[in-house]
VEXLOVO-539708 format. One line per field, with one value per residue (C-alpha): residue number from 0; z, y, x; residue in three letters. Coordinates in steps of 0.1 Angstrom, whole numbers, plus 5000, padded with zeros to 4 digits. Layout:
% residues N
i = NUM | ...
up = Z | ...
north = Y | ...
east = X | ...
aa = ALA | ...
//
This chain:
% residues 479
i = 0 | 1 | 2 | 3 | 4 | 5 | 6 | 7 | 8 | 9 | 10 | 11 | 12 | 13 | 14 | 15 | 16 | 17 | 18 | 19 | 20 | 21 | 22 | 23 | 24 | 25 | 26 | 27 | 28 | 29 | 30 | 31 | 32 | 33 | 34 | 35 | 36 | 37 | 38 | 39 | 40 | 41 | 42 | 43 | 44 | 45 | 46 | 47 | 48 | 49 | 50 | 51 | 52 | 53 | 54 | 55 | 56 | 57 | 58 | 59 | 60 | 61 | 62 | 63 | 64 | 65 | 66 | 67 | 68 | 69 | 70 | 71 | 72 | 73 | 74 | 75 | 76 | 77 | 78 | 79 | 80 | 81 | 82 | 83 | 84 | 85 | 86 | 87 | 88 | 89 | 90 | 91 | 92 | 93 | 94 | 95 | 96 | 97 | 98 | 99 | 100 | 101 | 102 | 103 | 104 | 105 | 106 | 107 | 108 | 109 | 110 | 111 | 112 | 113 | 114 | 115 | 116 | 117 | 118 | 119 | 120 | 121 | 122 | 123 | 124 | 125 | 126 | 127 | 128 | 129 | 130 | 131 | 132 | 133 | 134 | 135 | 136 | 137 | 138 | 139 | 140 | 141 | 142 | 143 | 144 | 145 | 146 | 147 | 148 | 149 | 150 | 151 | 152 | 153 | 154 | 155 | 156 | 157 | 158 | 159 | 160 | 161 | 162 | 163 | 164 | 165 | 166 | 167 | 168 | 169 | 170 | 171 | 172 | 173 | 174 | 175 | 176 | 177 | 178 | 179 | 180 | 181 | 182 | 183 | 184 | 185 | 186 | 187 | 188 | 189 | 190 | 191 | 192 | 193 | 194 | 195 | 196 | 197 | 198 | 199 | 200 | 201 | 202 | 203 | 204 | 205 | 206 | 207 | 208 | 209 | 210 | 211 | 212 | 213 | 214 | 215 | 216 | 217 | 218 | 219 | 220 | 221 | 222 | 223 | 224 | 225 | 226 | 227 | 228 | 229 | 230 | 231 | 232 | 233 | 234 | 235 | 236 | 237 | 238 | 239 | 240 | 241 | 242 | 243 | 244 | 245 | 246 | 247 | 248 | 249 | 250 | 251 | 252 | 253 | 254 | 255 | 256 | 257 | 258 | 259 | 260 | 261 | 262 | 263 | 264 | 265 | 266 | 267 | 268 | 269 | 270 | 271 | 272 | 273 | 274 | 275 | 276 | 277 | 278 | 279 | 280 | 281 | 282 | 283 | 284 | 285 | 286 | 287 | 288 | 289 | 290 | 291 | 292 | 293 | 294 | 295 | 296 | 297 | 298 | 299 | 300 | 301 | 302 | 303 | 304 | 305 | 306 | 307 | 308 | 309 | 310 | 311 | 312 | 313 | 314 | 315 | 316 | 317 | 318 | 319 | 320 | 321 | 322 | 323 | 324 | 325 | 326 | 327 | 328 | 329 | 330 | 331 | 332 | 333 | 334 | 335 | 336 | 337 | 338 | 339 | 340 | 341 | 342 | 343 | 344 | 345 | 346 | 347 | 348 | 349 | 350 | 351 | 352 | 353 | 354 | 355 | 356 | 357 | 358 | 359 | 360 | 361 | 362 | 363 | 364 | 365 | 366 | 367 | 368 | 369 | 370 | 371 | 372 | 373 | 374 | 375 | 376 | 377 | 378 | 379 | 380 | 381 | 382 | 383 | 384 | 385 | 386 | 387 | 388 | 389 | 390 | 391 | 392 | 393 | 394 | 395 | 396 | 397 | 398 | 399 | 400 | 401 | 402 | 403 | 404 | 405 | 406 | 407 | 408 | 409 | 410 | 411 | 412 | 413 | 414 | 415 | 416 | 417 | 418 | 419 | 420 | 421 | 422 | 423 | 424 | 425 | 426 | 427 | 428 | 429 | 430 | 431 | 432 | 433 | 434 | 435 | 436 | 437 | 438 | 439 | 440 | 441 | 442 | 443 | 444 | 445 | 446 | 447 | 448 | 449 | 450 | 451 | 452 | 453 | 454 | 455 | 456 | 457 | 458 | 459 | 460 | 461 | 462 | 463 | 464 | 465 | 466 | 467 | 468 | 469 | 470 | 471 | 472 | 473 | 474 | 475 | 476 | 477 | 478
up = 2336 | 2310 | 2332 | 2360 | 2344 | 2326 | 2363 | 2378 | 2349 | 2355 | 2389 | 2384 | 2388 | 2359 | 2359 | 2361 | 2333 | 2306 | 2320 | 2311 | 2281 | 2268 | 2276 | 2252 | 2232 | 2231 | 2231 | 2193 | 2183 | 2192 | 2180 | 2146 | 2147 | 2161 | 2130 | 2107 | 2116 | 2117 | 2082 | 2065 | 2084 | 2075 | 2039 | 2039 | 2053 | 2026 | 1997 | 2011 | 2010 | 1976 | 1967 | 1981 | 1965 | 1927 | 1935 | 1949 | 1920 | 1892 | 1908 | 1910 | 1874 | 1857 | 1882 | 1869 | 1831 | 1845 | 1858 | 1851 | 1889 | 1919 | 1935 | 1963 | 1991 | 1995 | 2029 | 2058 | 2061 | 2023 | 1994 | 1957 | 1933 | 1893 | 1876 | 1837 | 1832 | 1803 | 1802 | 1828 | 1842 | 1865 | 1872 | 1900 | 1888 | 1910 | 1927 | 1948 | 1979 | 1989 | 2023 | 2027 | 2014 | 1981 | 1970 | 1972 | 1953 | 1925 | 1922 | 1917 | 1891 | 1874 | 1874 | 1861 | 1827 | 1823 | 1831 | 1816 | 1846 | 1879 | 1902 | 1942 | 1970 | 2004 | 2016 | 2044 | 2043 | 2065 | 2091 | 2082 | 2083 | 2062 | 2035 | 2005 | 1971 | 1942 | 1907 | 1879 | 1842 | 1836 | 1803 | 1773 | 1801 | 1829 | 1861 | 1892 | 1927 | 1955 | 1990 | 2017 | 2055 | 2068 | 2108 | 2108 | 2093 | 2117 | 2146 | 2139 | 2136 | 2173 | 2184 | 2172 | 2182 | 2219 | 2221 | 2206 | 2235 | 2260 | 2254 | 2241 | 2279 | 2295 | 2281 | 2281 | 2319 | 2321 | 2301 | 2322 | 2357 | 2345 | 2323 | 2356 | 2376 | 2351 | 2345 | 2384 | 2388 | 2356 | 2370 | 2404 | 2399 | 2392 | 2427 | 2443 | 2424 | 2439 | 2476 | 2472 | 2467 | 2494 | 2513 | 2499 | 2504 | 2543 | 2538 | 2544 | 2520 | 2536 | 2515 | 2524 | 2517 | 2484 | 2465 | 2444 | 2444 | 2411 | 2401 | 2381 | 2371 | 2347 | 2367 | 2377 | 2346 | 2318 | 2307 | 2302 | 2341 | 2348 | 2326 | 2346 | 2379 | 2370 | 2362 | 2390 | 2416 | 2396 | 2399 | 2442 | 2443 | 2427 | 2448 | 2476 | 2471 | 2462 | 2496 | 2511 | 2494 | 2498 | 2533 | 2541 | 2525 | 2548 | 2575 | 2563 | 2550 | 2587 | 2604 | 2582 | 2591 | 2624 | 2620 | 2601 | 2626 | 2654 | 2636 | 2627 | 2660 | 2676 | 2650 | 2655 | 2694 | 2694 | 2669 | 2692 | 2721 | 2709 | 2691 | 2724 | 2742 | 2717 | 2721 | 2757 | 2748 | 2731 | 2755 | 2788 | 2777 | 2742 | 2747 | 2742 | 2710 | 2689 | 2705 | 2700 | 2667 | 2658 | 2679 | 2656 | 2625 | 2627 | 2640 | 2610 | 2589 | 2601 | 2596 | 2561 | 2551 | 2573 | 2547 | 2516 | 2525 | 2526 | 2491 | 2477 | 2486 | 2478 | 2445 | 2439 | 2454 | 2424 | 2396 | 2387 | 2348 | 2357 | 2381 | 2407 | 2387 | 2363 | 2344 | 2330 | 2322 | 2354 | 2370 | 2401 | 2408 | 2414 | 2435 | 2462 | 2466 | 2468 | 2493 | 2513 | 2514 | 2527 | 2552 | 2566 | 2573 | 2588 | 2612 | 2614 | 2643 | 2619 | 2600 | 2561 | 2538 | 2503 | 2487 | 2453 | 2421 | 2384 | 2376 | 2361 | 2357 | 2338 | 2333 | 2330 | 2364 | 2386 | 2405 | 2432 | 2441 | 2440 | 2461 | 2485 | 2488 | 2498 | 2518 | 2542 | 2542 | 2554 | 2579 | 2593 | 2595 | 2617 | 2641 | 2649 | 2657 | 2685 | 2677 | 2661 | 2642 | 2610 | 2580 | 2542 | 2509 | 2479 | 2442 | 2416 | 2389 | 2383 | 2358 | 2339 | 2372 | 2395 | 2433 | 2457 | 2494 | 2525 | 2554 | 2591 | 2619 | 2645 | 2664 | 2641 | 2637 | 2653 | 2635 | 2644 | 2632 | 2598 | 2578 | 2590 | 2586 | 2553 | 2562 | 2569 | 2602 | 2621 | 2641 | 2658 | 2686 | 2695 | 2725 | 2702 | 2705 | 2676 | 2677 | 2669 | 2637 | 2614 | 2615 | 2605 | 2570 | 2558 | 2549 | 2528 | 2508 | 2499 | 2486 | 2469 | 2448 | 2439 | 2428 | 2408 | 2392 | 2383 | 2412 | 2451 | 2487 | 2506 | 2544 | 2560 | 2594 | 2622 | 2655 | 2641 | 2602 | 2588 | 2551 | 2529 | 2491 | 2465 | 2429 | 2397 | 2362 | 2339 | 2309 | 2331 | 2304 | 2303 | 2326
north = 4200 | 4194 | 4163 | 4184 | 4210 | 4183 | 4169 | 4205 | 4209 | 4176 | 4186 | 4217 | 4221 | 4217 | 4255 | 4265 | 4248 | 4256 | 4294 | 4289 | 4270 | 4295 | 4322 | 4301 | 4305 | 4343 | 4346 | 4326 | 4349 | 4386 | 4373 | 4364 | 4399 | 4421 | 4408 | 4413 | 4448 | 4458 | 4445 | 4463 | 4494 | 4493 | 4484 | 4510 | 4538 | 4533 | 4532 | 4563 | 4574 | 4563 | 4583 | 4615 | 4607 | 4605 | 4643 | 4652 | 4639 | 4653 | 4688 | 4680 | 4669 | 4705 | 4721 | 4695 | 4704 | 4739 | 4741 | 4714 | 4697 | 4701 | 4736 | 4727 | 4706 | 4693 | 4683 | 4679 | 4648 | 4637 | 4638 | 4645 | 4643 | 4642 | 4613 | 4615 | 4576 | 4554 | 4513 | 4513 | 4546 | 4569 | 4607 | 4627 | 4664 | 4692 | 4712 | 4680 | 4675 | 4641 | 4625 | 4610 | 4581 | 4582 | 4547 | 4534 | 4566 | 4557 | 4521 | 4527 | 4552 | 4531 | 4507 | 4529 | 4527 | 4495 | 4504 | 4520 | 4529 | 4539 | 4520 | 4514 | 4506 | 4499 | 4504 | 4514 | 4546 | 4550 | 4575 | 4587 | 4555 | 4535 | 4554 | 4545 | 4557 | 4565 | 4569 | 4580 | 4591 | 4633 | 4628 | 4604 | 4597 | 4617 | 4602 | 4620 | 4597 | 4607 | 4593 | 4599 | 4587 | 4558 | 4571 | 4581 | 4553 | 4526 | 4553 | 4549 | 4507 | 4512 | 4531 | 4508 | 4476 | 4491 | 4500 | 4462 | 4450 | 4470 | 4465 | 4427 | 4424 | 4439 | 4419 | 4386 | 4392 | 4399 | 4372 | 4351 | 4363 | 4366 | 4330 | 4313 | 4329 | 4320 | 4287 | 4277 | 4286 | 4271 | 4237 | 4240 | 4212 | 4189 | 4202 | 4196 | 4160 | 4153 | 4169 | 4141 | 4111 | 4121 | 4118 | 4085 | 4067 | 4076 | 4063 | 4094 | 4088 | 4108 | 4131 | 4161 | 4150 | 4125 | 4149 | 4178 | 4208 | 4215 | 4245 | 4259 | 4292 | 4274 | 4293 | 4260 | 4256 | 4251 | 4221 | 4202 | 4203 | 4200 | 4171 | 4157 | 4166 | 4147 | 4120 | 4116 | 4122 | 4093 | 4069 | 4078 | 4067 | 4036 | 4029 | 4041 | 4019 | 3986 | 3996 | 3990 | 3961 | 3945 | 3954 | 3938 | 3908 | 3905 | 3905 | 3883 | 3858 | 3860 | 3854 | 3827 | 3806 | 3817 | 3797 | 3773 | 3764 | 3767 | 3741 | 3718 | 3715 | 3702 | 3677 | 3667 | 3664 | 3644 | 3619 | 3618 | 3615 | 3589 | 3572 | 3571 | 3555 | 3528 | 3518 | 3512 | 3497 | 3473 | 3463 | 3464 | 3469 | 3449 | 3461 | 3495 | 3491 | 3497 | 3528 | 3545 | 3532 | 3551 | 3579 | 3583 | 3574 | 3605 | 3632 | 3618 | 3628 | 3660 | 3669 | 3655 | 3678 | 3707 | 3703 | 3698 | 3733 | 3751 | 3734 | 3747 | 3777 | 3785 | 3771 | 3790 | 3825 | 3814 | 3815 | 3785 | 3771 | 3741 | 3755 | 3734 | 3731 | 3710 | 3726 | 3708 | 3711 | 3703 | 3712 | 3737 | 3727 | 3694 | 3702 | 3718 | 3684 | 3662 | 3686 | 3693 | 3651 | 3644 | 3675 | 3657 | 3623 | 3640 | 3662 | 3645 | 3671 | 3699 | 3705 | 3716 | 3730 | 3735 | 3763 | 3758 | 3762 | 3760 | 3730 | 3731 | 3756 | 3738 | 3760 | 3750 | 3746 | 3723 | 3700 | 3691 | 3723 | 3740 | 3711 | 3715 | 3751 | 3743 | 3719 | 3741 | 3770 | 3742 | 3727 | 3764 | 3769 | 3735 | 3744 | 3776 | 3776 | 3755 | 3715 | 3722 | 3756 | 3760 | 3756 | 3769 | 3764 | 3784 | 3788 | 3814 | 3829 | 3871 | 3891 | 3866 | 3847 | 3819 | 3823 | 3802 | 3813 | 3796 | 3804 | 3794 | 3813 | 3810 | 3836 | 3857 | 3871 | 3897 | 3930 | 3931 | 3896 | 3899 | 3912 | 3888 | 3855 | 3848 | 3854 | 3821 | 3811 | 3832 | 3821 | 3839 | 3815 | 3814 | 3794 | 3763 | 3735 | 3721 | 3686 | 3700 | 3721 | 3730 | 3750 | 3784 | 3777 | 3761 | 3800 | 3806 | 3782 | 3788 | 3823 | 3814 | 3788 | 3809 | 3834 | 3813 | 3804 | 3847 | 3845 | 3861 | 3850 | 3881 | 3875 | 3894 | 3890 | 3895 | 3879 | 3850 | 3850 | 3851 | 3843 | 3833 | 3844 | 3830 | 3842 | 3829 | 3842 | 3816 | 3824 | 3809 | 3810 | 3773 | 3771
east = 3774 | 3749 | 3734 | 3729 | 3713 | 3689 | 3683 | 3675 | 3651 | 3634 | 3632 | 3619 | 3579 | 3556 | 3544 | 3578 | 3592 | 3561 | 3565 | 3606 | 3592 | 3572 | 3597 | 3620 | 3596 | 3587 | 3622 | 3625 | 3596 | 3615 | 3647 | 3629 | 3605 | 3638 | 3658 | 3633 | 3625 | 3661 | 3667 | 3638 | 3649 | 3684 | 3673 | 3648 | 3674 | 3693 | 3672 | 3664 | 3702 | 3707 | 3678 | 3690 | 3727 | 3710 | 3690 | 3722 | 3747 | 3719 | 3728 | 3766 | 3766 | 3752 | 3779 | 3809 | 3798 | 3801 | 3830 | 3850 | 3845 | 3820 | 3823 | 3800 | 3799 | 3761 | 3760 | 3785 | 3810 | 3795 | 3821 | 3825 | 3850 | 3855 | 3874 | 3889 | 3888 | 3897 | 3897 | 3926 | 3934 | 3915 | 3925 | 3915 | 3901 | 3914 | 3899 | 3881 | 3861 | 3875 | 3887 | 3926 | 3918 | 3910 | 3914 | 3879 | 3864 | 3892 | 3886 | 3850 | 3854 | 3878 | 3851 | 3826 | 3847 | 3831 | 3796 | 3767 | 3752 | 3755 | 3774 | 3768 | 3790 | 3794 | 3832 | 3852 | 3873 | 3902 | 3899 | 3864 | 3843 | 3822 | 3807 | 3781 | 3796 | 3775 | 3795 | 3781 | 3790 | 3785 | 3798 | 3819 | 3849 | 3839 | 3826 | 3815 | 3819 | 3799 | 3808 | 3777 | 3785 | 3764 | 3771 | 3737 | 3722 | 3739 | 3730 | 3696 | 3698 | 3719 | 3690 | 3663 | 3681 | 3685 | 3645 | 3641 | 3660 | 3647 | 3609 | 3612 | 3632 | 3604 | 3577 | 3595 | 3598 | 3563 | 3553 | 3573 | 3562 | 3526 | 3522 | 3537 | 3509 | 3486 | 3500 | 3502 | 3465 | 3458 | 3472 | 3460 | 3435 | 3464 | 3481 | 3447 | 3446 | 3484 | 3473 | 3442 | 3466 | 3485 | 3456 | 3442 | 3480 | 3478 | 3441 | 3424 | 3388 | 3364 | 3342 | 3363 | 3399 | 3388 | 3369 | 3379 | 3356 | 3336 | 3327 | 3297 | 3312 | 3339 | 3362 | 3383 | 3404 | 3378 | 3359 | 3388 | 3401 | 3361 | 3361 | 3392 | 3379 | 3347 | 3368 | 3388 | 3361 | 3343 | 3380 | 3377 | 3341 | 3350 | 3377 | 3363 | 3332 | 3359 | 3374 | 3339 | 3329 | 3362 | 3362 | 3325 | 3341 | 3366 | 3343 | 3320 | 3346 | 3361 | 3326 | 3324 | 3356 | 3344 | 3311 | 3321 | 3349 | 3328 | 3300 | 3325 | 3339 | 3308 | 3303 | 3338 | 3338 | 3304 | 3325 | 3357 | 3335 | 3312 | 3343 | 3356 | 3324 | 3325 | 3358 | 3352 | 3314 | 3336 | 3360 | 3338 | 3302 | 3288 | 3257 | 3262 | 3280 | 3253 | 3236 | 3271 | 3278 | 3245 | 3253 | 3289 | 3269 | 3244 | 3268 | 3290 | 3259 | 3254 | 3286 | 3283 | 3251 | 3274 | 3305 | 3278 | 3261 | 3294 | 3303 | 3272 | 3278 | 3311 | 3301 | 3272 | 3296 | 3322 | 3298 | 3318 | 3314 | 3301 | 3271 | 3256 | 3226 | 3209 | 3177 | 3151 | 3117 | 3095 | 3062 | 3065 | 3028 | 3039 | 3072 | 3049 | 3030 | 3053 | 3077 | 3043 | 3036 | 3074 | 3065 | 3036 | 3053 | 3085 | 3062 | 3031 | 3019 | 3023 | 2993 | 2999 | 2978 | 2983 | 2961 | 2944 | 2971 | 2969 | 2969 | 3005 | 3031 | 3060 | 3092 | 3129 | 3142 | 3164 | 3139 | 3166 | 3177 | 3137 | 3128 | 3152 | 3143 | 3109 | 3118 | 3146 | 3114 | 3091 | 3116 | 3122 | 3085 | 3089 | 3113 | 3103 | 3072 | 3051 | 3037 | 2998 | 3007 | 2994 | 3014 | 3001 | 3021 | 3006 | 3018 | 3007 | 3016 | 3017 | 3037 | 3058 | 3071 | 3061 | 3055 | 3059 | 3046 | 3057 | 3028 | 3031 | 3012 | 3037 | 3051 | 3066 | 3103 | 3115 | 3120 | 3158 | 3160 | 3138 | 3172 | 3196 | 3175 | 3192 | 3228 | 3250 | 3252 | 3228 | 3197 | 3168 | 3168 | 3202 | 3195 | 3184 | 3200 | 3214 | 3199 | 3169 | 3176 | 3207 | 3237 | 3218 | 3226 | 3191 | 3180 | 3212 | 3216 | 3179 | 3182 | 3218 | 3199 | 3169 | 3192 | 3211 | 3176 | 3174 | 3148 | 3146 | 3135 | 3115 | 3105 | 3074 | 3068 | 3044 | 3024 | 3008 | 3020 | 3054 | 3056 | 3086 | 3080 | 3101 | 3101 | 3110 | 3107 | 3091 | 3115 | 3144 | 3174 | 3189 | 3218
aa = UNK | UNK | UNK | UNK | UNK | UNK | UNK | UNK | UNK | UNK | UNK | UNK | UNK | UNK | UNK | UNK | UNK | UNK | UNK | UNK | UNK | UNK | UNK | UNK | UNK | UNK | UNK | UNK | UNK | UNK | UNK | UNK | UNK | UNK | UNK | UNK | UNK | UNK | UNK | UNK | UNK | UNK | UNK | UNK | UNK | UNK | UNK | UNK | UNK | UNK | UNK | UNK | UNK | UNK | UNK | UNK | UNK | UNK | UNK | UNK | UNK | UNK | UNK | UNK | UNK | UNK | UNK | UNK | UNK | UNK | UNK | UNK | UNK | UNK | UNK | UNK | UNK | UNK | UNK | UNK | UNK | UNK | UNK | UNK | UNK | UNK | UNK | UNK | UNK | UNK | UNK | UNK | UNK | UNK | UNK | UNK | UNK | UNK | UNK | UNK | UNK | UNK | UNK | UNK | UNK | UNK | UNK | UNK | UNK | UNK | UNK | UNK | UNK | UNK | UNK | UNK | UNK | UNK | UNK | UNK | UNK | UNK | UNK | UNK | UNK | UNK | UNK | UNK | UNK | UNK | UNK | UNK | UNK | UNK | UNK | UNK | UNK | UNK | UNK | UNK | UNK | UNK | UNK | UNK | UNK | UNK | UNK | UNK | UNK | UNK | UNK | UNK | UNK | UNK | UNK | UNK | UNK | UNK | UNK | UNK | UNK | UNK | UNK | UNK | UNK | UNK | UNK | UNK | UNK | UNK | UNK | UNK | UNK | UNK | UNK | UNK | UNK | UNK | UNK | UNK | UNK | UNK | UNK | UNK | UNK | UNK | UNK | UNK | UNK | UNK | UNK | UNK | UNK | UNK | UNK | UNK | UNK | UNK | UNK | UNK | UNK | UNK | UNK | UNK | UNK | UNK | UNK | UNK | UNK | UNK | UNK | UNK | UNK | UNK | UNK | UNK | UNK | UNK | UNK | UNK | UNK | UNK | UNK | UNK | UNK | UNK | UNK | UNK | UNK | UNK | UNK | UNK | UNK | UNK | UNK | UNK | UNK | UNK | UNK | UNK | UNK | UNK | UNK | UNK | UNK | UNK | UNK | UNK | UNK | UNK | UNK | UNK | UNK | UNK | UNK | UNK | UNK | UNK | UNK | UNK | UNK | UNK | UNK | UNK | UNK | UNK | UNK | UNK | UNK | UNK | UNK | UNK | UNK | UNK | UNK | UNK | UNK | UNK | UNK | UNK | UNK | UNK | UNK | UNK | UNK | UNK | UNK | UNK | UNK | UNK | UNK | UNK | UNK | UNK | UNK | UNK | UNK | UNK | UNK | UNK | UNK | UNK | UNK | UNK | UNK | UNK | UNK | UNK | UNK | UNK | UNK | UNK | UNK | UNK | UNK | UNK | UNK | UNK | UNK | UNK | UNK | UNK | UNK | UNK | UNK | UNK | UNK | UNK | UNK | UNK | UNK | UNK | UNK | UNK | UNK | UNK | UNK | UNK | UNK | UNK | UNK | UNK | UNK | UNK | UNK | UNK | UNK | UNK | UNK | UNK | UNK | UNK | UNK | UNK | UNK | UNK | UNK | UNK | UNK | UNK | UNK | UNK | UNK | UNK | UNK | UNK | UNK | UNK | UNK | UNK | UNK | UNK | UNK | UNK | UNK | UNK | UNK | UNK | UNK | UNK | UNK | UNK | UNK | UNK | UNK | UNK | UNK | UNK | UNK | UNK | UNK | UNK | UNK | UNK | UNK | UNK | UNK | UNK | UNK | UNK | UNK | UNK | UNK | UNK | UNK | UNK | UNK | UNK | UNK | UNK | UNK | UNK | UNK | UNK | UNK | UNK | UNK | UNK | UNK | UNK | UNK | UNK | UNK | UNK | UNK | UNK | UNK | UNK | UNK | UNK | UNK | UNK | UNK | UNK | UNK | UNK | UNK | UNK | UNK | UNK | UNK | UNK | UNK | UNK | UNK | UNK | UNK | UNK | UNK | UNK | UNK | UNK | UNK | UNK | UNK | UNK | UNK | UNK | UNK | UNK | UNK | UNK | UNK | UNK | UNK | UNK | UNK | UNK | UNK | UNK | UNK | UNK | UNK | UNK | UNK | UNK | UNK | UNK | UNK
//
């Protein structure tokens, strides 16, 4: 029984069970203020009693010395009677005012023999009720017991106890209906929080159904339920924006093994097809032999530089520890020439110019990986634009960081093109045959190293001039 009643209150809802709490509660508190006013009235009540008993006995006692006993009977239902008393013995004066039972009034005066004072007692009479007796001494061996009812005494405490329970009834109710009316509103915000997670576990994170409302007025629960509506809005944004981010990375990573597949697949067919040619050069025609053997060797190259690409970039996308590169101190001045001379003998109908530069700007750098930068923007300037068009290579230095500008005054890119020229794979001239350039991965790999150098890539573009802009700070950190 007890276990089920624990599981009902577990199951019960949160505003419910504070409300019941604090109904517990305010019921600890009236039980503890109910007592405490019923004992200082009942203690009060009588001390009044007694009070009235000692005026009363002083007048009783000048009308026993009178007359031997008490003539008059001071109030109705209260008794008086007249004891001789020595150490052991107590004997009832007559005439006497006293109920059937007389025992409690004579074991009190009996008592009074050993007293020298007044003496108080609470006792029970038979057939009358309980009674407060009052004995005192009138004279050397005469005592005078006074017996007043309490009925109106425990009347009153009936009385008061009722109105305790009646009113401290009412206002636990109250309490209760009202402090679960406040408490439900007051934890609305949490109800909104769990209606919110509903809706985020079935996947639902637009703005309307992932954000909690707030609230200038501080009418929403105070600052702490603003403070935790903040906070949570802030948690949904966060996940909302990992979602996103997680989500673009998906795609990409699937155009990716897309790509990749598809470029490796050509490679791979030329080798199985010219693999194939040789085999029957071999057996029927000698002479051929070394034409496919070539054939096989360069698509096995391509494929080669294909498959390095893709490491470098997976290795520069890990931030690995061991980082693909190898600073050292180096002059970028000198990088240009010597990328702009292999330029010139690998397209000799490509004029290059190289624009006036400092004469060096040394900074820590890796030589390989700048150089081969400069030469992928130089081999794109190459292949897309027509034989005779003017290529310029420039470096300066601006604001704590070296520039490099690539210039060719081809055709220009197209706008729709301009933003995508950097991601892995993709090519404004899709009808290009790949023979004559790379697998769209030239432009990627160059921004991934220049970022790893704490540098970027920009492209500008128009009829007639398109130029690359890479920048580096000089302060590079070692690496």
């Amino acid at each position: 029984m007890i276990r089920r009643l624990r599981r009902t209150y577990r199951s019960t809802r949160l505003g419910t069970r504070l409300a019941l709490g604090l109904g517990a509660l305010a019921l600890l508190v009236f039980a503890v203020v109910g007592t405490s006013l019923t004992t200082y009235m009942r203690d009060y009540l009588e001390h009044q009693l007694g009070y009235q008993m000692k005026v009363v006995q002083t007048v009783q006692s000048k009308d026993a010395e009178a007359n031997g006993t008490v003539t008059q009977k001071p109030y109705w239902g209260w008794f008086s009677a007249v004891y001789d008393v020595s150490d052991d013995s107590a004997v009832l004066r007559q005439p006497a005012d006293i109920p059937h039972d007389i025992r409690p009034l004579t074991t009190l005066a009996k008592d009074m023999a050993h007293s020298d004072t007044e003496l108080l007692r609470t006792v029970q009479i038979d057939g009358e009720g309980i009674y407060r007796l009052r004995a005192c001494e009138v004279q050397p061996g005469v005592v005078l017991v006074s017996a007043a009812p309490m009925e109106g005494i425990q009347d009153t405490i009936d009385q008061l106890v009722t109105v305790q329970v009646i009113a401290f009834g009412v206002a636990l109710a109250a309490l209760v209906v009202f402090g679960r009316k406040m408490l439900r509103r007051g934890l609305k915000p949490l109800s909104d929080m769990a209606s919110t997670a509903h809706g985020i576990a079935s996947h639902d994170l637009t703005e309307s159904a992932a954000r909690l409302p707030l609230r200038a007025d501080g009418r929403d629960g105070g600052p702490e339920v603003a403070e935790l509506r903040t906070a949570f809005n802030t948690m949904l944004e966060h996940i909302d924006d990992s979602l996103a981010v997680r989500a673009e990375a998906e795609q990409r990573l699937r155009r990716f093994v897309a790509d990749a597949s598809h470029e490796l697949r050509t490679p791979l067919m030329s080798v199985r097809g010219y693999a194939d040619l040789f085999q029957y050069a071999a057996a029927n025609a000698p002479g051929e032999r070394d034409r496919h053997l070539a054939r096989l060797r360069a698509e096995a190259a391509r494929m080669g530089f294909l498959l390095d690409d893709l490491l470098l970039l997976a290795r520069l996308d890990a931030a690995e520890v061991e980082a693909p590169l190898r600073c050292e101190e180096a002059d970028l001045v000198e990088l240009v020439h010597d990328a702009a001379d292999a330029f010139r003998a690998g397209h000799p109908d490509r004029p290059l110019t190289v624009a006036p530069s400092p004469q060096a700007v040394r900074m820590r750098l890796d030589p390989q990986r700048i150089r081969q930068v400069l030469d992928n923007l130089l081999t794109n300037a190459a292949v897309h634009t027509p034989a005779g068009t003017d290529v310029s290579a420039a470096v300066s230095v601006a604001h704590g960081t070296a520039l490099v500008k690539v210039t060719d005054a081809g055709p220009g890119i197209p706008p729709a093109d301009r933003e995508r020229v950097f991601d892995r794979f993709y090519r404004v001239d899709k009808a290009r045959s790949r023979d004559r350039g790379g697998s769209g991965l030239g432009l990627a790999v160059a921004q991934s190293l220049v970022k790893a150098h704490g540098g970027s890539i920009e492209v500008s573009s128009e009829p007639g001039s398109t130029v690359f802009t890479v920048t580096i700070p000089l302060d590079l950190a070692e690496r």
